[in-house]
MARZADREN-276952 format. One record per residue (C-alpha): residue number from 1; chain; z, y negated, x negated. Coordinates in pm, 1 decimal. Last residue first. Example, Ala and Ser with C-alpha at 12.3 -4.5 7.8 and 13.67 -1.06 7.14 Angstrom:
<pts>
PT  pos  unit        c3        c2        c1
PT    2     A     714.0     106.0   -1367.0
PT    1     A     780.0     450.0   -1230.0
</pts>
This chain:
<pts>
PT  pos  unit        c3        c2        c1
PT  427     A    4613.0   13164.5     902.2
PT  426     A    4365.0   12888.7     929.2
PT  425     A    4291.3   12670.0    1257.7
PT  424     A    4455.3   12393.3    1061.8
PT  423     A    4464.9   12444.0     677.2
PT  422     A    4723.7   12693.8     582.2
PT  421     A    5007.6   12582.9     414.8
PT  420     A    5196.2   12615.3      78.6
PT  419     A    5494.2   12479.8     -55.3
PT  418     A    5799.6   12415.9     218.2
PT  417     A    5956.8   12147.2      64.0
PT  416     A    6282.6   12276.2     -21.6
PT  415     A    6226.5   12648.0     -88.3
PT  414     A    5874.7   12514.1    -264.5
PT  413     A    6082.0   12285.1    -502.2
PT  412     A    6261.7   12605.7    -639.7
PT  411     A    5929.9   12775.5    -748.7
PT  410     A    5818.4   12432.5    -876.0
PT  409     A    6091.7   12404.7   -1066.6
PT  408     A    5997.3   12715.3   -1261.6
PT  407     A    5682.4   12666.1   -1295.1
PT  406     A    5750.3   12297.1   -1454.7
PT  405     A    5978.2   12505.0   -1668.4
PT  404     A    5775.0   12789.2   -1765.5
PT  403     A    5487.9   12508.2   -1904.0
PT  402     A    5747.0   12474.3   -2155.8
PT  401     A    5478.5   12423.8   -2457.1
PT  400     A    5495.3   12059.3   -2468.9
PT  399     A    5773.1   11885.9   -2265.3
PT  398     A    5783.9   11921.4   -1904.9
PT  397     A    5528.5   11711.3   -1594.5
PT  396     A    5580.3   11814.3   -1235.6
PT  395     A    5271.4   11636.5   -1063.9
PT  394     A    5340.8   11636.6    -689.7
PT  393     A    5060.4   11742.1    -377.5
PT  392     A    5016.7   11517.7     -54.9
PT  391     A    4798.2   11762.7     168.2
PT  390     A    4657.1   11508.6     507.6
PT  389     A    4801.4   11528.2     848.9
PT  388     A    4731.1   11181.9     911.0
PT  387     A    5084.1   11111.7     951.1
PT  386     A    5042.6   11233.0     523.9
PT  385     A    5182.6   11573.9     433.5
PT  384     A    5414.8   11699.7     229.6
PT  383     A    5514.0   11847.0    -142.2
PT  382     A    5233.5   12090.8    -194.0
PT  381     A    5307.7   12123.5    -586.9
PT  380     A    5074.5   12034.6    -927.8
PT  379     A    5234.8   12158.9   -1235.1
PT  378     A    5176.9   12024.7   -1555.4
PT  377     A    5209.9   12121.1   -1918.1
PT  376     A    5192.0   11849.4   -2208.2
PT  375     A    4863.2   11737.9   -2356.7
PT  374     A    5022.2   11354.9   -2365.7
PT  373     A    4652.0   11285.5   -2322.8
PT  372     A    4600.1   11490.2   -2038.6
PT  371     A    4982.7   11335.1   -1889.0
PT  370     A    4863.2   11037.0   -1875.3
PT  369     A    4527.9   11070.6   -1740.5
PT  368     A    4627.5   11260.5   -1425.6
PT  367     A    4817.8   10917.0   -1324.2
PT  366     A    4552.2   10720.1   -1383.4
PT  365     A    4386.7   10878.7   -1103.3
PT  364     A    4304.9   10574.2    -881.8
PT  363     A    4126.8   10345.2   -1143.8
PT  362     A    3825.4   10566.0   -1161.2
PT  361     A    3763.4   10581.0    -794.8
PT  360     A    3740.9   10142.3    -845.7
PT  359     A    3999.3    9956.9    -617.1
PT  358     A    3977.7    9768.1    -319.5
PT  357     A    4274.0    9654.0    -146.8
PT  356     A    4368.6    9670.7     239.4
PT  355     A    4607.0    9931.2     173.4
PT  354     A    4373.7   10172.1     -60.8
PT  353     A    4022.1   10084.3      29.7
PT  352     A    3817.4   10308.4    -223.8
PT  351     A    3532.8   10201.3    -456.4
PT  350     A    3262.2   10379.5    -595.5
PT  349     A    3068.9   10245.4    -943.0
PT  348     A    3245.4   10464.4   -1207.9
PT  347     A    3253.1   10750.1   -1064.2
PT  346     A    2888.7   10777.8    -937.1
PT  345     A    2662.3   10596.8    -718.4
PT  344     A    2657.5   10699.7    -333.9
PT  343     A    2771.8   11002.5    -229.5
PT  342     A    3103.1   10894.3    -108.4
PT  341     A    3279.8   11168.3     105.2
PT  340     A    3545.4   11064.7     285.6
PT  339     A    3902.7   11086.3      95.3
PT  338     A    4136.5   11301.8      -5.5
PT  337     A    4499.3   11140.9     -83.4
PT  336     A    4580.8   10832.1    -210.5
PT  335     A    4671.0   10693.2    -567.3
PT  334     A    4657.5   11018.8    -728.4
PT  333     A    4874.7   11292.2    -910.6
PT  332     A    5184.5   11101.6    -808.9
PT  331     A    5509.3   11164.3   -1081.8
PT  330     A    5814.0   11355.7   -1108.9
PT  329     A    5891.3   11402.6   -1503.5
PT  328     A    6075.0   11746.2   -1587.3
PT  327     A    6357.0   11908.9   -1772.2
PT  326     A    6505.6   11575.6   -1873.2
PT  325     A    6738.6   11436.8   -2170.8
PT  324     A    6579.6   11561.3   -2483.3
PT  323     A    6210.4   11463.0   -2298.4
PT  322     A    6172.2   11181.8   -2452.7
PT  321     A    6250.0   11318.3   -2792.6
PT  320     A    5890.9   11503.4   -2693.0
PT  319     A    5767.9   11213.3   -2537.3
PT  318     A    5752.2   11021.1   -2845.4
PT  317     A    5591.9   11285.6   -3099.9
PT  316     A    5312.9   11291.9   -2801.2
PT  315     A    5273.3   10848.7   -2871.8
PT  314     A    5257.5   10939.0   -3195.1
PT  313     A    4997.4   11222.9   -3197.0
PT  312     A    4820.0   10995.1   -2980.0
PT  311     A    4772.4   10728.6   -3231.4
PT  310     A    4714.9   10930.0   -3503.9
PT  309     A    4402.5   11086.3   -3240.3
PT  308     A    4282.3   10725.3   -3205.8
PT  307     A    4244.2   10675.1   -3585.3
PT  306     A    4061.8   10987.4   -3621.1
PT  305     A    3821.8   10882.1   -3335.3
PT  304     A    3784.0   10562.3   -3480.0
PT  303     A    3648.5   10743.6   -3840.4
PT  302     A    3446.4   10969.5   -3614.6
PT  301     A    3226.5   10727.3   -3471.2
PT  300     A    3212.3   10588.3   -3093.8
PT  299     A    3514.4   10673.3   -2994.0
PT  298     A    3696.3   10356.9   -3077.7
PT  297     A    3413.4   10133.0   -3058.6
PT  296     A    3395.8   10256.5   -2641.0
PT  295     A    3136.7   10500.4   -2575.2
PT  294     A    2880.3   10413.3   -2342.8
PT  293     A    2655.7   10247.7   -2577.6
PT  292     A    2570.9   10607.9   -2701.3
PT  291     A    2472.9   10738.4   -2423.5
PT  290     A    2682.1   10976.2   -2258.1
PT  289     A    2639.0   11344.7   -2180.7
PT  288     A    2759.4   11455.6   -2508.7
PT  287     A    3038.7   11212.1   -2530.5
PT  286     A    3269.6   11455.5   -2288.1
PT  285     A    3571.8   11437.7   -2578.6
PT  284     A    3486.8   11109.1   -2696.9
PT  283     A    3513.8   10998.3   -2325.5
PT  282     A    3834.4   11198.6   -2264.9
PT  281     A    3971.2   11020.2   -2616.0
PT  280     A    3891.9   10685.4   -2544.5
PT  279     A    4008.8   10709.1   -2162.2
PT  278     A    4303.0   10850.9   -2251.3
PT  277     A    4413.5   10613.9   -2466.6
PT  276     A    4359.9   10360.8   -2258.4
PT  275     A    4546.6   10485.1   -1999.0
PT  274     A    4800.3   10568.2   -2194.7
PT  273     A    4833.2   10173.4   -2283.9
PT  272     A    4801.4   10096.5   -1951.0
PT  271     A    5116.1   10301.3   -1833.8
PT  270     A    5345.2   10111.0   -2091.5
PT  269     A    5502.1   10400.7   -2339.6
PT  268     A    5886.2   10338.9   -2302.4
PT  267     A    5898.0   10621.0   -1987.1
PT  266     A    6044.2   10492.5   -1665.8
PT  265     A    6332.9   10691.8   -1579.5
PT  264     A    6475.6   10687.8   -1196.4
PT  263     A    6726.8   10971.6   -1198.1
PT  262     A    6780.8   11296.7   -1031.9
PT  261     A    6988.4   11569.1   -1080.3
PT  260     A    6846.3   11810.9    -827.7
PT  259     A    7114.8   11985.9    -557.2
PT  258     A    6927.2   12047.7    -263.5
PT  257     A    7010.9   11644.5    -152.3
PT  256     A    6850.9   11507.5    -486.1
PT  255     A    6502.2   11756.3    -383.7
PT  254     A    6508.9   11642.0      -0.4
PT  253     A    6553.4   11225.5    -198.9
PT  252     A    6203.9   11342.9    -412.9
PT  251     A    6018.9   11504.5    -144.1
PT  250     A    6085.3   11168.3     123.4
PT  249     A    5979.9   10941.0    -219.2
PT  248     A    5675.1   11160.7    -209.1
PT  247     A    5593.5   11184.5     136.3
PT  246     A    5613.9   10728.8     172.5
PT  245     A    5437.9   10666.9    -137.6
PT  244     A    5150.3   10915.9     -18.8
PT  243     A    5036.9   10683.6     287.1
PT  242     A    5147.9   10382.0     153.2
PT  241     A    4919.3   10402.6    -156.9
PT  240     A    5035.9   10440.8    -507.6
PT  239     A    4984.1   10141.1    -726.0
PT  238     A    4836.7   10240.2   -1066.5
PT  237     A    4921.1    9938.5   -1321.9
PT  236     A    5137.9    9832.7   -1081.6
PT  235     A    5363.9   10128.6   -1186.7
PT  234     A    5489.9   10379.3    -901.0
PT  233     A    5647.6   10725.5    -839.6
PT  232     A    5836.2   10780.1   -1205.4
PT  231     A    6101.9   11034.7   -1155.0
PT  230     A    6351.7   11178.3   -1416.1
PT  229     A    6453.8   11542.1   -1309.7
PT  228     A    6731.3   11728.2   -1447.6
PT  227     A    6683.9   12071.0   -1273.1
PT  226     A    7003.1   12289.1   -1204.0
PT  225     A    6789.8   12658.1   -1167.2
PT  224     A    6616.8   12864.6   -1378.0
PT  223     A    6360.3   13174.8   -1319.3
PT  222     A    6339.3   13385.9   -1611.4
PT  221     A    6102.8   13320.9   -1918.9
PT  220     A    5740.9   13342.7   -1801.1
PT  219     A    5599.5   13649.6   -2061.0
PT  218     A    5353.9   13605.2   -2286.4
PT  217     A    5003.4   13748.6   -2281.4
PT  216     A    4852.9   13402.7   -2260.4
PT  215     A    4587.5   13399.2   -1975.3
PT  214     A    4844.4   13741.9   -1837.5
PT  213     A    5118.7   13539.5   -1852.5
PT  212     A    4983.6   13218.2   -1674.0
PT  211     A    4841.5   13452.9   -1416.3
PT  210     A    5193.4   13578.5   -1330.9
PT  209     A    5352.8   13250.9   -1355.6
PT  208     A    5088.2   13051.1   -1167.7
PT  207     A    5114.7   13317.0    -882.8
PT  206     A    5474.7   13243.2    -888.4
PT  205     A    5422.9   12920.0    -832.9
PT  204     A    5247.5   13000.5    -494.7
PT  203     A    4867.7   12956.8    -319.6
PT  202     A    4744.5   12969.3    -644.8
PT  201     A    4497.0   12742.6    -948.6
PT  200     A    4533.1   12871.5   -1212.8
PT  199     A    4455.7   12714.3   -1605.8
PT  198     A    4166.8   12637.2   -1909.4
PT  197     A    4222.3   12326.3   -2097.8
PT  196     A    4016.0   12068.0   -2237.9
PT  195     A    4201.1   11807.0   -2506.3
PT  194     A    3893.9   11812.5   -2694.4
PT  193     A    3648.5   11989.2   -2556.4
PT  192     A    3631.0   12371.6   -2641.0
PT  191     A    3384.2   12442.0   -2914.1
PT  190     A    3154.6   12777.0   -2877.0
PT  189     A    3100.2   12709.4   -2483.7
PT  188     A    2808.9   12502.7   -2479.3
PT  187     A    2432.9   12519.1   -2549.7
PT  186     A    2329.9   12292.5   -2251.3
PT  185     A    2607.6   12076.7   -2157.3
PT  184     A    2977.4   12131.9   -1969.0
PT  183     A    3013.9   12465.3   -2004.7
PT  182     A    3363.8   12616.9   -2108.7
PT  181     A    3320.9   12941.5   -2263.9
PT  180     A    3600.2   12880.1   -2526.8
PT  179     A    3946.0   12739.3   -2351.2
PT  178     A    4162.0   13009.7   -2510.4
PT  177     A    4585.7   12891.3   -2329.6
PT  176     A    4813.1   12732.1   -2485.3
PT  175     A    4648.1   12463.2   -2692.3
PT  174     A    4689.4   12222.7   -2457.5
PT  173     A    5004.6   12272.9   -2277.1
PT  172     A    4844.7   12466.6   -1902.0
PT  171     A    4715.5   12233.2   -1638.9
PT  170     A    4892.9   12462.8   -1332.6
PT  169     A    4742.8   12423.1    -968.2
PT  168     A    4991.4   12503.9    -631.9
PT  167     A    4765.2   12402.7    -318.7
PT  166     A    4771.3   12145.2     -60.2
PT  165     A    4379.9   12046.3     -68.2
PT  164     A    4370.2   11691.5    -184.4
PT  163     A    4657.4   11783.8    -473.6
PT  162     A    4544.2   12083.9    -620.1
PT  161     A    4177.9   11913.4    -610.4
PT  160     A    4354.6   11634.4    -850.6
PT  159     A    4558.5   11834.7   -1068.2
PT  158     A    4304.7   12127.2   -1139.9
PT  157     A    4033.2   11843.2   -1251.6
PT  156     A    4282.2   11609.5   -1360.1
PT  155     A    4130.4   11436.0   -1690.9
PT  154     A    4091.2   11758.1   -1890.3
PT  153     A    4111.6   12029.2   -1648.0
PT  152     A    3970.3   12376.4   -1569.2
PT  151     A    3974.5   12647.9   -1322.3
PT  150     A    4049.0   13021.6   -1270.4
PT  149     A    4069.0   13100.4    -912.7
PT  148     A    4322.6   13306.1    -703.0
PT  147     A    4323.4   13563.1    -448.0
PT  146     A    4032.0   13495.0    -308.3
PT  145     A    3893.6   13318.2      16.3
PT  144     A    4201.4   13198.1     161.6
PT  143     A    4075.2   12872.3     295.5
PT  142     A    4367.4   12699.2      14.9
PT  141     A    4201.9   12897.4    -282.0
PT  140     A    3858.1   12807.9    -181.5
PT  139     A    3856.3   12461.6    -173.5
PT  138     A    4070.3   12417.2    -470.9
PT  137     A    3824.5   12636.7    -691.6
PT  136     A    3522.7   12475.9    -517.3
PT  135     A    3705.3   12096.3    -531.6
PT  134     A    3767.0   12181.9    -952.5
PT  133     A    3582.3   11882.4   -1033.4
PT  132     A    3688.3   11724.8    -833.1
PT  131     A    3863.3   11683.4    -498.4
PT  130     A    3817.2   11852.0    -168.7
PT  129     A    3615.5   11586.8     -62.3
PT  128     A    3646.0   11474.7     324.2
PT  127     A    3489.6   11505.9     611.7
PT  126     A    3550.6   11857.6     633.0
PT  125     A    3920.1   11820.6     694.4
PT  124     A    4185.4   12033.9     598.3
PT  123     A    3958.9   12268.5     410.0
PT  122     A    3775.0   11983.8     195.4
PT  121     A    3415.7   12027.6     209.5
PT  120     A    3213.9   12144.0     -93.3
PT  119     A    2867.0   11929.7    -102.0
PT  118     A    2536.2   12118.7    -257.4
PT  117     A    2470.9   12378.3    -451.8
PT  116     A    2161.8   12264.9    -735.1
PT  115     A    2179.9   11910.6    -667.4
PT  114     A    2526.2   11842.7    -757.2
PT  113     A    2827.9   11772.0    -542.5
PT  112     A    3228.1   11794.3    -611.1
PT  111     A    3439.1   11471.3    -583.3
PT  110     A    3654.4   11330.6    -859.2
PT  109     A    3337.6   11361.7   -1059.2
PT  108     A    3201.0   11463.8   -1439.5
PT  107     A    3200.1   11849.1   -1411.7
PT  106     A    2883.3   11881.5   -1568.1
PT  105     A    2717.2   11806.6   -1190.6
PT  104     A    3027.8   11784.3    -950.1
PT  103     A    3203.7   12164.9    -944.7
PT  102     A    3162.0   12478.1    -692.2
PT  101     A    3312.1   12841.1    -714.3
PT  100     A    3243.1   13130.2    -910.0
PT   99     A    3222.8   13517.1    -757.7
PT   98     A    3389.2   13768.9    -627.8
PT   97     A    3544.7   13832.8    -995.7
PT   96     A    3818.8   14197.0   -1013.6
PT   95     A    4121.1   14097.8   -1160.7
PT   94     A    4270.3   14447.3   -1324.5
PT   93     A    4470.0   14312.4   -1637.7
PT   92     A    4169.0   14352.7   -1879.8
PT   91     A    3971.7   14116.8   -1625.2
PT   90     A    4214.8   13847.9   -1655.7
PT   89     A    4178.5   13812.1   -2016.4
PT   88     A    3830.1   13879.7   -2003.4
PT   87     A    3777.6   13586.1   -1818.7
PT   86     A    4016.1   13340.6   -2076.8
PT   85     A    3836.3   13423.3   -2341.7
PT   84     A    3501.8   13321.6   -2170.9
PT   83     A    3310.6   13592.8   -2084.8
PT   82     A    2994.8   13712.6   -2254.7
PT   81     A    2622.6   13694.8   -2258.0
PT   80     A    2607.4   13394.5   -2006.4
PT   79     A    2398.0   13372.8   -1716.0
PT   78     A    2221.2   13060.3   -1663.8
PT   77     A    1954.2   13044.2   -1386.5
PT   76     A    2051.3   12692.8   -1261.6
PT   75     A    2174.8   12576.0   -1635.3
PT   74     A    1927.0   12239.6   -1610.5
PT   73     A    2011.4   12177.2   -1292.1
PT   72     A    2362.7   12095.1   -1345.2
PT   71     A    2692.6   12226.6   -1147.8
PT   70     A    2818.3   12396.5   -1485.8
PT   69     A    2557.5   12631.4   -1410.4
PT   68     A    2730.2   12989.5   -1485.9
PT   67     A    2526.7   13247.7   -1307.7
PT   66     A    2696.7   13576.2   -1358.1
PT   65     A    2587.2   13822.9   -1631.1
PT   64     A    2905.8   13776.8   -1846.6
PT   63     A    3118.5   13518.5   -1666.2
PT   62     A    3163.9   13169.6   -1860.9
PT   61     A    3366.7   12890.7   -1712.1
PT   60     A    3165.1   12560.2   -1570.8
PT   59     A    3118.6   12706.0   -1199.1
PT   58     A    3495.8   12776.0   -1179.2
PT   57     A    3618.2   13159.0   -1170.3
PT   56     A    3685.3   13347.4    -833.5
PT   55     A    3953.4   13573.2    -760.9
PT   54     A    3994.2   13979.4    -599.6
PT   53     A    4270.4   14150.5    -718.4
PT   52     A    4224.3   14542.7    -859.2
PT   51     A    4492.2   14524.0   -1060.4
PT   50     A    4628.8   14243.2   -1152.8
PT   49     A    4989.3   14314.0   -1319.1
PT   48     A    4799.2   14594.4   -1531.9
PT   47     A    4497.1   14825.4   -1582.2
PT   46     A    4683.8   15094.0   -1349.9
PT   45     A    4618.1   15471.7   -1369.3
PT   44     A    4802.2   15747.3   -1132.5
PT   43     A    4470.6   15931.3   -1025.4
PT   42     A    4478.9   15721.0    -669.0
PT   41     A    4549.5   15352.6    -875.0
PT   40     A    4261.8   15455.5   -1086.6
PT   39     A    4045.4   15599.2    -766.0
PT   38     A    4116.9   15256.1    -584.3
PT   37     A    4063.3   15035.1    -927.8
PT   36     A    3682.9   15218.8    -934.8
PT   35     A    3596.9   15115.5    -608.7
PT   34     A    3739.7   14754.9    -637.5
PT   33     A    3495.9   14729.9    -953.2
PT   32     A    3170.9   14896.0    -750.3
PT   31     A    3271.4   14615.3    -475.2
PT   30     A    3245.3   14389.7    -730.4
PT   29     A    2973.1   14424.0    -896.4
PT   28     A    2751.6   14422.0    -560.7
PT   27     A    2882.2   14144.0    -472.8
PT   26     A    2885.9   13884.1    -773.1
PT   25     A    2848.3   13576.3    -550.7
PT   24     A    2791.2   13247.6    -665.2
PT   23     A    2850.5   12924.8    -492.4
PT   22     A    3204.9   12960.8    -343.1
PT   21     A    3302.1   12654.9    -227.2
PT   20     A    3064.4   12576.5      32.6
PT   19     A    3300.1   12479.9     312.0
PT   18     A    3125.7   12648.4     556.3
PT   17     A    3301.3   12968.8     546.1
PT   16     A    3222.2   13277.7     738.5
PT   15     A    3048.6   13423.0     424.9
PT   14     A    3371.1   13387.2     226.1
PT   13     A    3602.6   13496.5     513.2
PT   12     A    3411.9   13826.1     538.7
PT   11     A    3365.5   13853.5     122.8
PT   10     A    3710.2   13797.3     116.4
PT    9     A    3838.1   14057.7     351.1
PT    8     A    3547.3   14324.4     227.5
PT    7     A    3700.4   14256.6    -154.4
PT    6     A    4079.1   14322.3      -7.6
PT    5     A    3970.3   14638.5     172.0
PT    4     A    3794.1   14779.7    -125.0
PT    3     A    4110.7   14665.9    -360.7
PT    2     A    4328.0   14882.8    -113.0
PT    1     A    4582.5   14735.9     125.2
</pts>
């Protein structure tokens, strides 16, 4: 198929789509782009492992001349000068951008709304949210409307849309991968948030590992087998609900009888306690768009901040002996899969009924938390679905900077559980 064909495909399904995940459209750009790859690829010349691939880019990442809104109303006409780091990264190897796909206002929601696009609808079922805040990347990745999209996450935002919508998403090692040209306020995109991190989200792991070495320009190891997996599916801290209990503990006893090694292995570090320090170093890291009295003491001056990051690098000294004697962490990514849209209020004042018990939206993605403190590599995978027919997705966790290992077992994982699926009525 050539890079013309492949841009008219996704513009087609694009424009059929009522999702609303793609916001932006850079059409006439990219149709000239897929025009030039053809005669490239027809004169002998390739720009690299990309070429000529049609993706989208997250509403809060930086595209030179695009809109770039961050999902706020105050950056409706923003186009940025330049590409984020990251963008031209994927541009030098041949990607070709459609267009940029929809987030919650500054990226601040487990669902994805704002008042300058709209509601994104979850693929499976429109009804619900596709996540947040990466629910337009998600969205659109697992409707087949590009080939990929380039997303963000600092409290789950790739994990947790990855995981409603029954796609493959990647939250790099921090530090890994550029994250400059992230927007998340007005005047943004010098200084990376704290603990932010730029990554894929695909329809395969080995989409991740392709994209992953063209965002870093180092090549994924070779593919391994014989995993030593510890698994960690519950804490009362973080209850998982029946509904994904029941297809992760079935992924986790399929993956034992294909030959995994694994073993029950609750870390020392008491979930709460990385909880909390997640939450005071996320909210120190976003503090621009809070008041002042919403920052907890230990975030609210520098000197606390300082003495919260010794405490995490601790705590990430920790895990890294931890992981001496596993290749990966199983975990949830959520307490539940997607739910119905809930417009009203805001993260911190929704509730969900999870099993008969209420429970703040904040409460139910502790498990996301952990491992963006930790700043350790993490692989979400399409694991199952609920009787409901709803996307149950897996966090692979590895040690810092082996983000080819959580690839890698996701790669084998997807022979056993099946990996990705249409939505219904999709093909």
């Amino acid at each position: 198929m050539s890079s013309r064909e492949l841009v008219r495909y996704y513009l087609s399904r694009i424009e059929g789509s009522e999702l609303n995940a793609v916001v932006t459209l850079d059409t006439v750009r990219a149709r000239a782009a897929a025009a030039a790859a053809d005669e490239e690829i027809a004169h002998g010349r390739g720009r690299g492992p990309l070429h000529g691939v049609p993706i989208t880019v997250k509403d809060a990442i930086a595209t030179a001349g695009l809109r770039t809104t961050g999902g706020s109303p105050e950056l409706a006409g923003h186009r940025p000068a330049a590409d984020a780091t990251a963008v031209a990264r994927l541009r030098a190897a041949g990607a070709i951008v459609l267009g940029k796909t929809n987030v919650p206002t500054w990226c601040g929601d487990i669902q994805t709304t704002n008042d300058v696009f709209g509601l994104t609808r979850n693929p499976w079922d429109p009804g619900r949210t596709p996540g947040g805040s990466s629910g337009g990347s998600a969205a659109a990745v697992a409707a087949g409307l590009c080939g990929f999209d380039l997303a963000s996450d600092i409290a789950g935002s790739i994990r947790i849309p990855a995981h409603f919508c029954g796609v493959y998403g990647l939250k790099p090692s921090v530090g890994l991968v550029p994250g400059d040209g992230y927007v998340d306020h007005v005047g943004a995109g010098l200084v990376p948030p704290d603990g932010n991190v730029l990554g894929p989200i695909c329809r395969s792991a080995d989409d991740l590992a392709l994209v992953l070495e063209v965002l870093t320009g180092t090549p994924v190891p070779p593919w391994r087998t014989g995993f030593r997996a510890a698994v960690w599916l519950d804490d009362p801290s973080c209850r998982v609900g029946n509904a994904s209990a029941e297809v992760l503990s079935a992924a986790v006893d399929a993956f034992a009888a294909a030959g995994a090694w694994v073993e029950d292995a609750e870390p020392s570090d008491r979930f709460d306690d990385l909880w909390q320090l997640h939450l005071d170093m996320v909210l120190a890291a976003v503090a621009y768009n809070l008041p002042d009295e919403g920052l907890p003491p230990a975030t609210a001056s520098h000197r606390g901040w300082l003495a919260r990051a010794e405490d995490r690098a601790r705590v990430r000294a920790r895990w890294a002996r931890w992981f001496a004697g596993f290749d990966v962490l199983l975990c949830p990514v959520t307490a539940m899969p997607a739910f119905p849209h809930d417009l009203d209020g805001d993260i911190g004042s929704r509730v969900l009924e999870i099993d008969g018990e209420s429970r703040p939206h904040l409460s139910t993605i502790g498990w996301c938390g952990l491992f963006s403190v930790l700043g350790l590599p993490t692989v979400v995978i399409p694991v199952g679905r609920t009787a409901a027919g709803l996307p149950v997705g897996m966090q692979v966790v590895a040690a810092h900077g082996h983000d080819a290992t959580a690839i890698a077992f996701a790669r084998w994982a997807a022979d056993v559980t099946g990996g990705y699926h249409p939505p219904p009525g999709d093909s």
